[in-house]
N, C-alpha and C positions, 0 to 999 in steps of 0.2 A: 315326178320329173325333177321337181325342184333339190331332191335327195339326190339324185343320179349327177348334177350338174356338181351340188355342192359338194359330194366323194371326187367327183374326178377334179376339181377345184383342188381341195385340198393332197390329192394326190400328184396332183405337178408342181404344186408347192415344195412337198416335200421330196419331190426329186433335182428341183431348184437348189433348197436348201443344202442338203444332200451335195452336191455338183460345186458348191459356193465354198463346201468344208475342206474340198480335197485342194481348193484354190488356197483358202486360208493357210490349210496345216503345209502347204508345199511350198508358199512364201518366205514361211519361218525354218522350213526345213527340208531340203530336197539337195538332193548328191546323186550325180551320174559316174557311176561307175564302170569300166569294163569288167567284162566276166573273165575268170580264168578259172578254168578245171569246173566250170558250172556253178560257179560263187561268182559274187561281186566281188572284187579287188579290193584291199584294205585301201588304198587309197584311193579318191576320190579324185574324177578325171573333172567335176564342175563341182564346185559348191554353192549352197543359196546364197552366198557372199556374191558369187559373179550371176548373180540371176536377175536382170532388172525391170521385168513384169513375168505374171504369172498371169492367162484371163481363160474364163471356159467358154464353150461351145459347144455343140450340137455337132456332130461327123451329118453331112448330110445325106450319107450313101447308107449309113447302118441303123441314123439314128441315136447312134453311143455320145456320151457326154465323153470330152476330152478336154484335155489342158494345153494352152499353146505357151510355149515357153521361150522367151525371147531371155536371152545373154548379154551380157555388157562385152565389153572387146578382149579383154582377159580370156574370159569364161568359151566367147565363139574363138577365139582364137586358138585356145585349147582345144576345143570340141574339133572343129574343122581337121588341126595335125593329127589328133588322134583314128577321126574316121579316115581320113583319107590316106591314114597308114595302116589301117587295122579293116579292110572293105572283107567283109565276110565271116567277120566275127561278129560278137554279140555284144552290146553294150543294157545296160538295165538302171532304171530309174526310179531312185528311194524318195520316198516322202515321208516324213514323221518317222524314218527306218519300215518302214512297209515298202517292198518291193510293189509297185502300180503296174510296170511297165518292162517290158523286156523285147529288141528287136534285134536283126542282124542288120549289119551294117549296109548297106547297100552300092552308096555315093556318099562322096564326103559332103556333109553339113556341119553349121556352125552357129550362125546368129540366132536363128529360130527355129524352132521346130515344134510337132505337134506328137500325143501320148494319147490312145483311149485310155480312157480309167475302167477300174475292174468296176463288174456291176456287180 
């Protein structure tokens, strides 16, 4: 029993860990991009410049670890004209240039918002 406690011990660890790297590598480096023709845009609609916290989480309906992404006023401020000019297109979210995240638009947002991370 003491094995069983201490695998599953170390196995929420490392999906802690795990969870903790996509906060790190997205701090230093994450850009929201619109899609066009199924690519990301060369240019970048936020960058980690206008990012002013990064923190994970727990989705509590799936279980999936995600990243909540809060903007400085720059950053929402962009964010916001671009969804609520662009509702039903797609926007997509780089980290360390790793596409994470890709949704359609739905409603315009802006200051914060939430990504599940791939698993």
């Amino acid at each position: 029993m003491k094995y069983i406690i201490g695998i599953a011990f170390l196995l929420c660890a490392g999906l802690a860990f795990g969870t903790t790297d996509y906060a790190d590598r997205c701090t230093s480096d994450l850009a929201v991009h619109a899609v066009v023709d199924g690519q990301p845009a060369s240019e970048s609609l936020v960058t980690h410049d206008q990012v002013s916290r990064i923190t994970t989480a727990t989705d509590g309906g799936s279980g999936k670890s995600m990243l909540n992404i809060q903007l400085d006023d720059t950053g929402a401020e962009r964010m916001y004209q671009h969804t609520g000019d662009n509702q039903g297109e797609s926007i997509v979210v780089l980290c360390d240039g790793e596409k994470i995240w890709r949704a359609a638009i739905n409603a315009p947002f802006g200051e914060r918002f939430s990504v599940l991370l791939p698993e």
